[in-house]
C-alpha positions in Angstrom: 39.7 46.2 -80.5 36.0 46.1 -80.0 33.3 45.2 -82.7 30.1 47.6 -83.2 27.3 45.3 -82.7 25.5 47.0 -85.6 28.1 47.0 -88.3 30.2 44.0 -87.4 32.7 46.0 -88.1 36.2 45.9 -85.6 37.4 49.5 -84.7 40.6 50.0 -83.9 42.4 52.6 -81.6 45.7 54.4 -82.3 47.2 52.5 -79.0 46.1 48.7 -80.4 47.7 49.6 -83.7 51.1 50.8 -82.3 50.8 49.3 -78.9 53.8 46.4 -80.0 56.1 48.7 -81.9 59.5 49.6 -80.3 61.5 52.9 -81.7 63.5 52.1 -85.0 67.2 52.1 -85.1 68.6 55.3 -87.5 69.6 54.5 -90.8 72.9 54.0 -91.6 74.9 53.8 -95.0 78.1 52.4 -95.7 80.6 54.9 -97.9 84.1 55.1 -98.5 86.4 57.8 -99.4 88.5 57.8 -103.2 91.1 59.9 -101.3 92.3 58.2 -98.1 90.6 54.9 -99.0 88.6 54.9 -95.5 85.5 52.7 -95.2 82.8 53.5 -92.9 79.0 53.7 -91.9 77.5 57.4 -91.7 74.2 58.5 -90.6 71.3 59.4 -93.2 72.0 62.8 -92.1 75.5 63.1 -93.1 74.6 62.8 -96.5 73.4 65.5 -99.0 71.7 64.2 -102.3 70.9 66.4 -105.5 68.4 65.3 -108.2 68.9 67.5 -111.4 68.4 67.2 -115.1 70.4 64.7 -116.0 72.7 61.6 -114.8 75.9 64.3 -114.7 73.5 66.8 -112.5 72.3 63.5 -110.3 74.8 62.9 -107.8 75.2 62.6 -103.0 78.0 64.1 -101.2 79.4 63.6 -98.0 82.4 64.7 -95.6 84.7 61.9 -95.1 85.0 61.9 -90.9 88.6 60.1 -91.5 90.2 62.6 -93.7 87.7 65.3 -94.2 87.6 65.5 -98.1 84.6 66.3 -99.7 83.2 63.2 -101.6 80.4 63.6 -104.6 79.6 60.8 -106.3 77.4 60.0 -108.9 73.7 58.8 -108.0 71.5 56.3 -110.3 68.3 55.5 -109.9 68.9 53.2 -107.1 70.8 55.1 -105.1 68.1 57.6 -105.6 65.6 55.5 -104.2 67.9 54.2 -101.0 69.0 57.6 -100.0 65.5 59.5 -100.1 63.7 55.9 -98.4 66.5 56.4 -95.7 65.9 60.1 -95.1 68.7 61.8 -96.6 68.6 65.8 -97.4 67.2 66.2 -101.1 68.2 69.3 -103.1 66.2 69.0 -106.6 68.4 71.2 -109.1 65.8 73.1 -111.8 67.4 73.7 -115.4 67.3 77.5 -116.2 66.7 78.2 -119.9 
C-alpha cells in the first residue's frame, strides 16, 4: 500500500487486497433421499430451487445419485437463503391471473 503525501490517504491495489487469498472449496449440501433412505453431500450445482407465490409453490429438487429418484422438497425461508448464498440454480415461478 502506499500513502499520497497530499491526502494522507493509503491506496490500495487490486493485488494487496487479494494478494493472501487462496481459491474457496465448492459448496456442498448434505440431502437425503425419502425413497431409498440414502444420505449424502451434493454439489450446489446438483440442486434446482424454485421461488413461487406461495410456501406450496416454494420448494428444491434434486436427483438422488444412489437410486436416481427425483426428490422435491419443500423450501422455507431459510433454506431459501442457504441455497441461493451457496449458488444454487434459482427458477422464480410468476402467478398468471
Amino acid at each position: 500500500m502506499s500513502e499520497s503525501a497530499t491526502s494522507g490517504v493509503r491506496e490500495m491495489t487490486v493485488a494487496s487486497a487479494f494478494g493472501g487469498m487462496r481459491s474457496v472449496s465448492p459448496v456442498v449440501f448434505k440431502a437425503g433421499c425419502p425413497d431409498c433412505r440414502g444420505r449424502f453431500e451434493l454439489a450446489a450445482s446438483a440442486f434446482r430451487l424454485a421461488i413461487g407465490a406461495t410456501s406450496r409453490t416454494t420448494f428444491y429438487s434434486f436427483t438422488c445419485p444412489e437410486c436416481g429418484a427425483s426428490v422435491r422438497k419443500p423450501a422455507g425461508e431459510r433454506i431459501v437463503e442457504l441455497l441461493t448464498g451457496g449458488g444454487v440454480s434459482t427458477l422464480r415461478l410468476h402467478s398468471t391471473l
